[in-house]
PLY file of the C-alpha trace (Angstrom):
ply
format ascii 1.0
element vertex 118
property float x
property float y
property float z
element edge 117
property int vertex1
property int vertex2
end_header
21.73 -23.61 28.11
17.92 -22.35 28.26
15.81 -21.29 25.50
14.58 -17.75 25.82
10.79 -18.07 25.08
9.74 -16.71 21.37
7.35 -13.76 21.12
4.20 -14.63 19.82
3.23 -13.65 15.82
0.11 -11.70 15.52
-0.97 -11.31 12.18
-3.44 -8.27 10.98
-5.78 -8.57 8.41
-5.96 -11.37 5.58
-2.06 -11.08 4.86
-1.09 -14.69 6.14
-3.27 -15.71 3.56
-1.19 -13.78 0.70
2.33 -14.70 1.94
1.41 -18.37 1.72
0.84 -17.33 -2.24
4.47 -15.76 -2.21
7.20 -17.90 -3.98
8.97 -20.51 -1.54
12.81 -18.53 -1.36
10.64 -15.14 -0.42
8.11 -17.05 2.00
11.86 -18.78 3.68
13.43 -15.56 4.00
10.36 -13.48 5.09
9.84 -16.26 7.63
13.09 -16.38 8.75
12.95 -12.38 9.44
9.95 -12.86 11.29
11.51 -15.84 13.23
14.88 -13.53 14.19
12.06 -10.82 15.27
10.67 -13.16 17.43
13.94 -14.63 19.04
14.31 -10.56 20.07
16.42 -9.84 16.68
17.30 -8.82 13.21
17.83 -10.09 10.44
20.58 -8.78 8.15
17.42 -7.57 5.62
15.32 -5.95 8.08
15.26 -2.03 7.68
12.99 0.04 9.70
10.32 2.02 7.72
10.60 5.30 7.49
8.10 7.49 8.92
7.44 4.77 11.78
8.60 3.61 15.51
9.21 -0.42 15.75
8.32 -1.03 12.69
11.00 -2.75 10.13
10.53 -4.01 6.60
11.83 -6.71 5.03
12.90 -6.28 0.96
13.16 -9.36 -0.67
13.30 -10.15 -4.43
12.48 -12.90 -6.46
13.85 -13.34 -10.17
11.86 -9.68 -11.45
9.84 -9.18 -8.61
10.06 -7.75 -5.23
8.40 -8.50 -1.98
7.88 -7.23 1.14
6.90 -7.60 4.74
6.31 -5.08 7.33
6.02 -6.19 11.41
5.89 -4.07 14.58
8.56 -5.50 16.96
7.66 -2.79 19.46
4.27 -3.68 21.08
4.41 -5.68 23.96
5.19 -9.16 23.98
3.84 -9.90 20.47
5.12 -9.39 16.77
2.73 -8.20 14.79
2.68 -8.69 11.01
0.92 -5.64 9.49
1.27 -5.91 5.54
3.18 -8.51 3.31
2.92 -7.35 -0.48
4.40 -7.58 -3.61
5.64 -4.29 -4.72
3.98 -3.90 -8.18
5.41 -0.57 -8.63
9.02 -0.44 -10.58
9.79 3.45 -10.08
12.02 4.27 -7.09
12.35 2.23 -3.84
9.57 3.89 -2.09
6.81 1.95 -0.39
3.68 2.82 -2.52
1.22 5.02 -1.15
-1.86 2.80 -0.96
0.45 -0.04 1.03
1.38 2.93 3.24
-2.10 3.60 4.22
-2.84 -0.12 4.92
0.22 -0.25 7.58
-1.16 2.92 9.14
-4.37 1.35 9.53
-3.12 -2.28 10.50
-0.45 -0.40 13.20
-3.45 1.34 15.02
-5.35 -2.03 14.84
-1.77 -3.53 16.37
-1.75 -0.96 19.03
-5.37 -1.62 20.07
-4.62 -5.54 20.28
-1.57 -4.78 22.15
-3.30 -2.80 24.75
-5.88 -5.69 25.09
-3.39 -7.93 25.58
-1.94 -5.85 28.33
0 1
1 2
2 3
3 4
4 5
5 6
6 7
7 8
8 9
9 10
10 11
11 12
12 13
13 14
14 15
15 16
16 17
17 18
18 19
19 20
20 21
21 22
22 23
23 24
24 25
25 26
26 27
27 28
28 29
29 30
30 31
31 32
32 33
33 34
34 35
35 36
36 37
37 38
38 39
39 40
40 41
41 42
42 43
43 44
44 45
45 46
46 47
47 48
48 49
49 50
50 51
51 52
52 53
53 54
54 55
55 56
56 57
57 58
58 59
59 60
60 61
61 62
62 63
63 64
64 65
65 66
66 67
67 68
68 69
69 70
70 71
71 72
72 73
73 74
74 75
75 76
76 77
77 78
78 79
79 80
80 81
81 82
82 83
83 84
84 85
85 86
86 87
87 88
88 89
89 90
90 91
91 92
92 93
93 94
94 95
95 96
96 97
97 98
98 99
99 100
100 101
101 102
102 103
103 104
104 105
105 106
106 107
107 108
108 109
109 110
110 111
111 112
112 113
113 114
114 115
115 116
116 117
């Protein structure tokens, strides 16, 4: 049997740097997501985001918290990692505003790259 080759993980803006500050069960099953992504599926968690195309997010919670991860799986060969957060908001579901604006701006950054890579 052969190994299908994994897409490559891209990762916009500092956020590497804040999911290696996320407890270990969230940074396993936020890296396991990102891992099915890259294999060319989904994991059971994964949810696409509302308002966007190829991009899913990842809910995951951890005793009173909850964290998330949002990745484009739709931009050429790459996965790119556009925001991983811990929602510090407890009203409603809803991805706040202020993350919102930071995936829009990562996304465009993603498409750029993604062109580039072209």
């Amino acid at each position: 049997m052969g190994h299908k080759e994994l897409k490559n993980i891209v990762w916009i803006g500092s956020f590497r740097e804040e999911l290696k500050k996320f407890p270990e069960p969230i940074k396993d099953e936020i890296g396991y997501a990102i891992y099915r992504a890259q294999e060319g599926k989904k994991h059971h968690k994964a949810k696409p985001l509302k308002g966007f195309s190829g991009v899913l997010e990842i809910t995951s919670s951890y005793k009173t918290d909850t964290y998330r991860a949002v990745y484009a799986i739709k931009l050429g060969d790459c996965i790119y990692v556009l925001h991983t957060f811990k929602k510090k908001s407890h009203k409603g579901i809803k991805t706040p505003k202020p993350d919102m604006e930071i995936i829009r701006k990562r996304l465009k950054e993603a498409r750029i790259l993604a062109k580039e890579v072209k």
